[in-house]
N, C-alpha and C positions, 0 to 999 in steps of 0.2 A: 428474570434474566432478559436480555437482548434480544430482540429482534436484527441481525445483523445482513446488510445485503451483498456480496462481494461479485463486484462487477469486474471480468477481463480474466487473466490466468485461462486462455485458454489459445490454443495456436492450430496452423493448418502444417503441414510441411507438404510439398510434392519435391520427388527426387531424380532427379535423371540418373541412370545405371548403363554408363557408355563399358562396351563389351568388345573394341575391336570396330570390326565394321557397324556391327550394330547397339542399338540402345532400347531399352525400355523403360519407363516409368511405373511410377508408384507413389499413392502419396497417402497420409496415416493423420489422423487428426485425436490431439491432444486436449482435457480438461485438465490442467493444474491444480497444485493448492488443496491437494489433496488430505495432506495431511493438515493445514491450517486451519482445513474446514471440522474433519473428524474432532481436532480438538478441541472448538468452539463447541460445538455437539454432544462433546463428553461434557463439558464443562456445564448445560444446560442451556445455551444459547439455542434461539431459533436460527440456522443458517441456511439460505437461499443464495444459490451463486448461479450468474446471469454470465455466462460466457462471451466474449468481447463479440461475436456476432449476432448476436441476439441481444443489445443492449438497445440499437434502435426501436425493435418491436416490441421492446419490457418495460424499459425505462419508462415509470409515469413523467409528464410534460408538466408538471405543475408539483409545487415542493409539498403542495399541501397532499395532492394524492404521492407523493413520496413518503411524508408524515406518515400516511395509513397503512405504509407494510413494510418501515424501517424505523429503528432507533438509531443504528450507524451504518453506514455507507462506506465499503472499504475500495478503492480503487487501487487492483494491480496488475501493471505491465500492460496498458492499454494505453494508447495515446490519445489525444482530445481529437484531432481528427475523425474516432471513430462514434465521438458524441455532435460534433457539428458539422460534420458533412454527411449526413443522413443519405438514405438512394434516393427521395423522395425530391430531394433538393438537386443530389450531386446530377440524376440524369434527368431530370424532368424540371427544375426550377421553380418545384414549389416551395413557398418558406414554409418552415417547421417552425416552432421554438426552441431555443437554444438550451439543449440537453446539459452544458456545461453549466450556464447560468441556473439550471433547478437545482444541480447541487450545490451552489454557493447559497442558493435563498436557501436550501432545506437546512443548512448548517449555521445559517444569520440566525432562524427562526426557531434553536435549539436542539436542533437535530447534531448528532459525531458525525466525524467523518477522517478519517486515517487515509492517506496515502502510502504506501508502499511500494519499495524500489523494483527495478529491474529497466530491462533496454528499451521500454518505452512509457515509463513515468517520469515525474517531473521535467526534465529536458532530454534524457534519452539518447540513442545511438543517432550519431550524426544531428541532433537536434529536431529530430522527426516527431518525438512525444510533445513539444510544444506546450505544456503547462503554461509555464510561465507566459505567455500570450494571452491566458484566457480570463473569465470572471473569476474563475475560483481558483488563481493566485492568492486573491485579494484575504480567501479565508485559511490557508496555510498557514502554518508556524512559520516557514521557511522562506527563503527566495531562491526561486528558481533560477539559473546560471540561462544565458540566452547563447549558449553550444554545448557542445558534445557535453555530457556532464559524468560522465562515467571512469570509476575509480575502479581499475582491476588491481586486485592483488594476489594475481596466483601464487604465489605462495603464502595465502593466509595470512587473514589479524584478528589477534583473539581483542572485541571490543571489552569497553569498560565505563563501569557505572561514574558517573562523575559529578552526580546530585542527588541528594535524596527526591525522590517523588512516592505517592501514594501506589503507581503503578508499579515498581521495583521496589516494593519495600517486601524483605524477605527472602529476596531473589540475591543470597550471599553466596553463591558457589560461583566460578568461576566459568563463564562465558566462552564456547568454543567460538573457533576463529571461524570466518568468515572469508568470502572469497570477493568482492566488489562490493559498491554500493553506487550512488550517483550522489556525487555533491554538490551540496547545497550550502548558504548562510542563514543562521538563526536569525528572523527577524527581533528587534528590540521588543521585551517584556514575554518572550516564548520561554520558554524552562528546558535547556538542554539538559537531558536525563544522562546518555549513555553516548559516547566516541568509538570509534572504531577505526585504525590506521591516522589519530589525525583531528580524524573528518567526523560533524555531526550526523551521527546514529539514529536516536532516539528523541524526539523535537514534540512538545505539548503545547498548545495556547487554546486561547479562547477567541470566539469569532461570535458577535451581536449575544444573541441567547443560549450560542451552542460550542461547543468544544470541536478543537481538531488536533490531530496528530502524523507525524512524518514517523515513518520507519524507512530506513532513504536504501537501508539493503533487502533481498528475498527474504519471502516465507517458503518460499521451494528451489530445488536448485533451477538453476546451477550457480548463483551465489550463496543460498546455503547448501551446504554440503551435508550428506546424511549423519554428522555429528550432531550439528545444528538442531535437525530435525529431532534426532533422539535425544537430547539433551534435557535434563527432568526439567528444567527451569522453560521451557519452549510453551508449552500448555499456560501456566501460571502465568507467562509474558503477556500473549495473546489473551487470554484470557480476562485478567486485569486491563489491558489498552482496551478493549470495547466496555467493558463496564465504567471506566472513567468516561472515556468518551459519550455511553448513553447518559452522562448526569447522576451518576451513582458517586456517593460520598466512601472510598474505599476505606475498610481498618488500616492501619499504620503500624497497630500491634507488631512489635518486631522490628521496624522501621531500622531502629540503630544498628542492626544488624547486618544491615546492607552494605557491602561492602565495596570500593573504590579498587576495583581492580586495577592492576598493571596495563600500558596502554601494550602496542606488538611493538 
């Protein structure tokens, strides 16, 4: 099985609680991805997840010491910001190496690597996630939109399969809906798998020796909803996307059976 590393899914919130004359605060600090992870886990994967503020002090600086404690690399809801403006740099001006560039060489040089949505992947809320700016545009399926790129649907789009692939073969029951994603365009020669309102879903390619993949909506809410989450096909999705991505030749057994859902 995978060695899988999932860097970000993690937030701070502080609140102010205005009372009239008076106010106090409060603030509560969140790890995500909770259940993406358990699943990877059930499934036999090794999973290590590096919370978006611990990514400066974790992150190896070199793709080759990435090599040694990843086969895939999941980026979600972190922006590149928080891989190239290091503290080291931002208040002191010393150079580092560029945290973004070791994941593009880890993924040239054979290594997966899956992007996944939310308000600050691929271009993000207000355009603050900034992908598309960096090295490791270059190794995505997709292209990144240079604004806002974020598609809400509140009231739900139940996505649908719209290619055969290895990673959805099997995967014939139908897809609950979905609450946003960020859109993006299929680079030429990627493999869209799966649509959602529209908009590409599910996005496979190859990158020098290594594979990558977009999943452009959440693995946790609040664009997936606890349907999502519970949905038997959610583990096997997951599941399959890091084993294709670490270079595993998946069964296809069943494959015809994958079915071309309804778009919303």
């Amino acid at each position: 099985m995978a060695r899988i590393l999932l860097l970000g899914e993690s937030w701070f919130v502080y609140s102010v609680h205005q009372k009239g004359f008076d106010a106090f605060y409060t603030s509560e600090y969140t790890a995500g991805g909770q259940e993406f992870v358990a699943a990877l886990r059930a499934a036999g994967h090794e999973v290590t997840h590096v919370p978006a503020h611990e990514i400066t002090t974790t992150l190896p600086l070199t793709a080759e010491g990435l090599h040694e404690i990843a086969d895939v690399v999941v980026v979600s809801d972190v922006g590149a910001n928080t891989f190239q403006v290091p503290p080291a740099t931002f208040t002191r001006s010393v150079p580092e190496p560029d945290r973004v560039e070791v994941l593009r060489r880890f993924t040239e040089t054979g290594g997966g690597l899956l992007m996944v949505g939310g308000y600050l992947t691929f271009s993000g809320i207000d355009a603050k996630a900034r992908w598309g700016r960096t090295p490791l545009a270059a190794a995505l399926p997709v292209e990144v939109l240079d604004r806002d790129d974020r598609v809400e649907m509140s009231a739900g789009s139940a996505p649908a399969v719209v290619a055969a692939h290895p990673v959805v073969a099997g995967l014939d029951t139908a897809w609950p809906a979905l609450l946003g994603l960020n859109e993006v365009v299929v680079k030429p020669g990627a493999d869209l798998v799966a649509e959602c309102g529209g908009h590409p879903l599910l996005v496979f390619g190859e990158y020098g020796a290594g594979r990558s993949g977009a999943f452009t909506s959440d693995l946790a809410p609040h664009w997936a909803p606890p349907e999502f989450l519970a949905w038997d096909g959610y583990a096997p999705l997951f599941d399959r996307t890091v084993r294709w991505l670490a270079g595993e030749e998946l069964e296809t057994a069943g494959a015809a059976g994958v079915s071309v859902g309804a778009g919303a």
